[in-house]
PADO-864865 format. One record per residue: residue number from 1; residue in three letters; x, y, z of N, C-alpha, C, O, CB in turn. Coordinates in steps of 0.02 Angstrom, whole numbers. Glycine has a CB too. Example, Ala and Ser with C-alpha at 12.3 -4.5 7.8 and 13.67 -1.06 7.14 Angstrom:
REC; pos; code; n.east; n.north; n.up; ca.east; ca.north; ca.up; c.east; c.north; c.up; o.east; o.north; o.up; cb.east; cb.north; cb.up
REC; 1; ALA; 660; -284; 390; 615; -225; 390; 660; -165; 390; 712; -166; 423; 565; -224; 452
REC; 2; SER; 642; -112; 354; 684; -53; 357; 645; 2; 394; 670; 57; 402; 704; -30; 286
//
This chain:
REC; pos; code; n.east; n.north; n.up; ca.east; ca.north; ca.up; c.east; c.north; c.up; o.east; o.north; o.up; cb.east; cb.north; cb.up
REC; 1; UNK; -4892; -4325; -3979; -4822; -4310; -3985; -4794; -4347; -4045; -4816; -4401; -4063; -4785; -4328; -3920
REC; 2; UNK; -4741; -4313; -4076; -4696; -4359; -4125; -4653; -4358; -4121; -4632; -4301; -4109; -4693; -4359; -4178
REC; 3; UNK; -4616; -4395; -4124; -4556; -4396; -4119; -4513; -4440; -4196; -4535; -4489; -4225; -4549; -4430; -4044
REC; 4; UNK; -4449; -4403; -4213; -4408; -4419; -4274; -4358; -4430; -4259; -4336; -4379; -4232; -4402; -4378; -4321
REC; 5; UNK; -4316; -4473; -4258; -4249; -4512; -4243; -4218; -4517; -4308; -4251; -4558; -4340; -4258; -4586; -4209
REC; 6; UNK; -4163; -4492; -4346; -4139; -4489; -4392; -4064; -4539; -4387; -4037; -4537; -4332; -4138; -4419; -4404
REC; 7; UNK; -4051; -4555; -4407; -3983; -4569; -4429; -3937; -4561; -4494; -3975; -4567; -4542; -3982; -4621; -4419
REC; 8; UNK; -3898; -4554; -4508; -3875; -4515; -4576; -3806; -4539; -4581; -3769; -4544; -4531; -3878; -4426; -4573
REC; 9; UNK; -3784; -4556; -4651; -3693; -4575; -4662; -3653; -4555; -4625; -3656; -4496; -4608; -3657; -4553; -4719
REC; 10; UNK; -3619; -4586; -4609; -3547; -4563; -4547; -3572; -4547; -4481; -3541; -4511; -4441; -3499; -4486; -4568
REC; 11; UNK; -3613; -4566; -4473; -3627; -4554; -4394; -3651; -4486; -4375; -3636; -4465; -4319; -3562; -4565; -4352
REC; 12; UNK; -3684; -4451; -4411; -3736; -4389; -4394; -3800; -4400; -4339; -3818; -4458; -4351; -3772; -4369; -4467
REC; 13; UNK; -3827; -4384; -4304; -3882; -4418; -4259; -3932; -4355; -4264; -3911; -4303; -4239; -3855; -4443; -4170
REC; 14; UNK; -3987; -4355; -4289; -4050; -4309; -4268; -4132; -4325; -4219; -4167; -4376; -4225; -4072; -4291; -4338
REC; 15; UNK; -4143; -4280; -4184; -4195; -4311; -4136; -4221; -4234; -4145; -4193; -4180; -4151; -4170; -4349; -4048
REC; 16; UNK; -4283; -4256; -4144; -4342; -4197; -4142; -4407; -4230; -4120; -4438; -4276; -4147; -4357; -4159; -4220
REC; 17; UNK; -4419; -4200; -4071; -4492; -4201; -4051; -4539; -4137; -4044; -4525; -4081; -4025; -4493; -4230; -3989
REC; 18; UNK; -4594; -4160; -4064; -4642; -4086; -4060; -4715; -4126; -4027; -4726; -4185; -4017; -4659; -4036; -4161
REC; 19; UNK; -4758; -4062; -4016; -4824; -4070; -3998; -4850; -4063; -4061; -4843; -4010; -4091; -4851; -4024; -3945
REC; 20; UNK; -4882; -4114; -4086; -4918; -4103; -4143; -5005; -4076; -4146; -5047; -4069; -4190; -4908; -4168; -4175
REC; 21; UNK; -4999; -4065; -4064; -5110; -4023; -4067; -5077; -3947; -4059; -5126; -3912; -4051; -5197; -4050; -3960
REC; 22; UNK; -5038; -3918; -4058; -5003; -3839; -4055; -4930; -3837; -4085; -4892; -3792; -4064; -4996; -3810; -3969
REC; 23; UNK; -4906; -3882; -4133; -4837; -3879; -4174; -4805; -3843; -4131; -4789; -3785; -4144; -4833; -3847; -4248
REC; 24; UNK; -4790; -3875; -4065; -4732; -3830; -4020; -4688; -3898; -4023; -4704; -3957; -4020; -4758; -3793; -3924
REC; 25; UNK; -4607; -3856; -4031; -4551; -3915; -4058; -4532; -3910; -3971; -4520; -3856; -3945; -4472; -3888; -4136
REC; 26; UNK; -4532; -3976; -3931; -4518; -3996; -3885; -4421; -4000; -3867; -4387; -3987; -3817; -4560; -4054; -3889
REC; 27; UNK; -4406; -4025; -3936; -4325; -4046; -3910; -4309; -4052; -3997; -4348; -4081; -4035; -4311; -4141; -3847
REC; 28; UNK; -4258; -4025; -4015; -4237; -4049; -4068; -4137; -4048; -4063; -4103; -4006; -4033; -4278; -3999; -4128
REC; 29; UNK; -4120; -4090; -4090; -4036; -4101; -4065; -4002; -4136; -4132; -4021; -4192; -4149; -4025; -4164; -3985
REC; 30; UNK; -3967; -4111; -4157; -3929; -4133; -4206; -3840; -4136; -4187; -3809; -4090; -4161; -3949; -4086; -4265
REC; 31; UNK; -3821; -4183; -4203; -3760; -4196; -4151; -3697; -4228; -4210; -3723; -4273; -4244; -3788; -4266; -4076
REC; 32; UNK; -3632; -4217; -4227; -3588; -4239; -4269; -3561; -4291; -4266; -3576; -4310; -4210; -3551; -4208; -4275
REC; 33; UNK; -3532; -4326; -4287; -3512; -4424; -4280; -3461; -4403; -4225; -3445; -4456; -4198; -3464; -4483; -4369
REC; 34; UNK; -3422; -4345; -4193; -3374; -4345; -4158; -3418; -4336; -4076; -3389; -4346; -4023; -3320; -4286; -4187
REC; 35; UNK; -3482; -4319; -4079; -3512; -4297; -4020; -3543; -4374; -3991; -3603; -4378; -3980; -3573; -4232; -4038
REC; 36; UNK; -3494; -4437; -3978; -3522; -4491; -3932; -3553; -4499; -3859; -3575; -4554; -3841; -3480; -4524; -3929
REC; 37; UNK; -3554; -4436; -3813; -3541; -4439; -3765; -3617; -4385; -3765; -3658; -4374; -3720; -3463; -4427; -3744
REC; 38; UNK; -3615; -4370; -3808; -3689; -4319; -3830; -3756; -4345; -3847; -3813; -4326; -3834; -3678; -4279; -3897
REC; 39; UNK; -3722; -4414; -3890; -3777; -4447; -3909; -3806; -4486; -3867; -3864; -4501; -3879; -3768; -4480; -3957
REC; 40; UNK; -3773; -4514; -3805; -3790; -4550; -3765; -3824; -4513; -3725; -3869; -4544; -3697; -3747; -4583; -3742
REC; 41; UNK; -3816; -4429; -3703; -3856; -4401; -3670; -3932; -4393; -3679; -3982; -4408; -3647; -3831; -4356; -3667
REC; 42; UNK; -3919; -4363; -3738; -3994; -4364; -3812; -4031; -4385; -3806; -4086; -4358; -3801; -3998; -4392; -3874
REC; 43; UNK; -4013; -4474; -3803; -4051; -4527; -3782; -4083; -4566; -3727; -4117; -4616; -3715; -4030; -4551; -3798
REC; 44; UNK; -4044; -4497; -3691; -4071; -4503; -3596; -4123; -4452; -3600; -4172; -4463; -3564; -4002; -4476; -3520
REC; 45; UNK; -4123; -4409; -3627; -4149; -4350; -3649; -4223; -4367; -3650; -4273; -4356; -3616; -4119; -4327; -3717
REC; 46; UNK; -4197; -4412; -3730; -4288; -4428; -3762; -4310; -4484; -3705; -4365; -4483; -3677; -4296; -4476; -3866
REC; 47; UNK; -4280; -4512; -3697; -4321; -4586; -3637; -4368; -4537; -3589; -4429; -4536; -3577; -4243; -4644; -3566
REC; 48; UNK; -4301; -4489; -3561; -4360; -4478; -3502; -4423; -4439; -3499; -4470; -4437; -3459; -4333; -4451; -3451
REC; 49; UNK; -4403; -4396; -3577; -4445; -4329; -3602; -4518; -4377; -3606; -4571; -4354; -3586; -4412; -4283; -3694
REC; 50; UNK; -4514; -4449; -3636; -4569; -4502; -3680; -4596; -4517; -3613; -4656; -4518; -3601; -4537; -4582; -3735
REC; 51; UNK; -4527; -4537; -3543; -4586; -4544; -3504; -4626; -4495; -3452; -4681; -4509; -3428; -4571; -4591; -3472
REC; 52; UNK; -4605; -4460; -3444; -4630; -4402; -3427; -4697; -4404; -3473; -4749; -4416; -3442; -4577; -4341; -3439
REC; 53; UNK; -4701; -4396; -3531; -4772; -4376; -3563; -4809; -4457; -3549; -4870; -4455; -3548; -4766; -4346; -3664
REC; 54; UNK; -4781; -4520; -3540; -4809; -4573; -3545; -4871; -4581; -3462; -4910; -4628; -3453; -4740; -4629; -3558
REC; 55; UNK; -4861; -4520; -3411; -4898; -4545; -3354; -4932; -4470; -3366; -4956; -4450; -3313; -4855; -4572; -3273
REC; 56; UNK; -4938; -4438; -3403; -4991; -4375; -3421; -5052; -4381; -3429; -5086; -4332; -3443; -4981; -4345; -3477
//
């Protein structure tokens, strides 16, 4: 799996994860400096998505 955590001027947030043995994009979320309440989800998002694949 990979995963890319971006951050960008003014508070832009990007998250993408894919399967990298079949390039299937798992989650990808790009979110605007006004979406706070989004980003915090995102990040509930990827935790549980990482652990979920972490007992596979």
């Amino acid at each position: 799996m990979q995963v890319e955590i971006c951050f960008w001027e003014l508070g832009w947030l990007g998250i993408t994860v894919k399967n990298y043995e079949n390039n299937e994009q798992i989650l990808h979320i790009l979110l605007e400096p006004n979406q706070e309440l989004e980003k915090d989800s995102a990040f509930r998002e990827l935790r549980d998505l990482l652990q979920i694949n972490t007992y596979k």
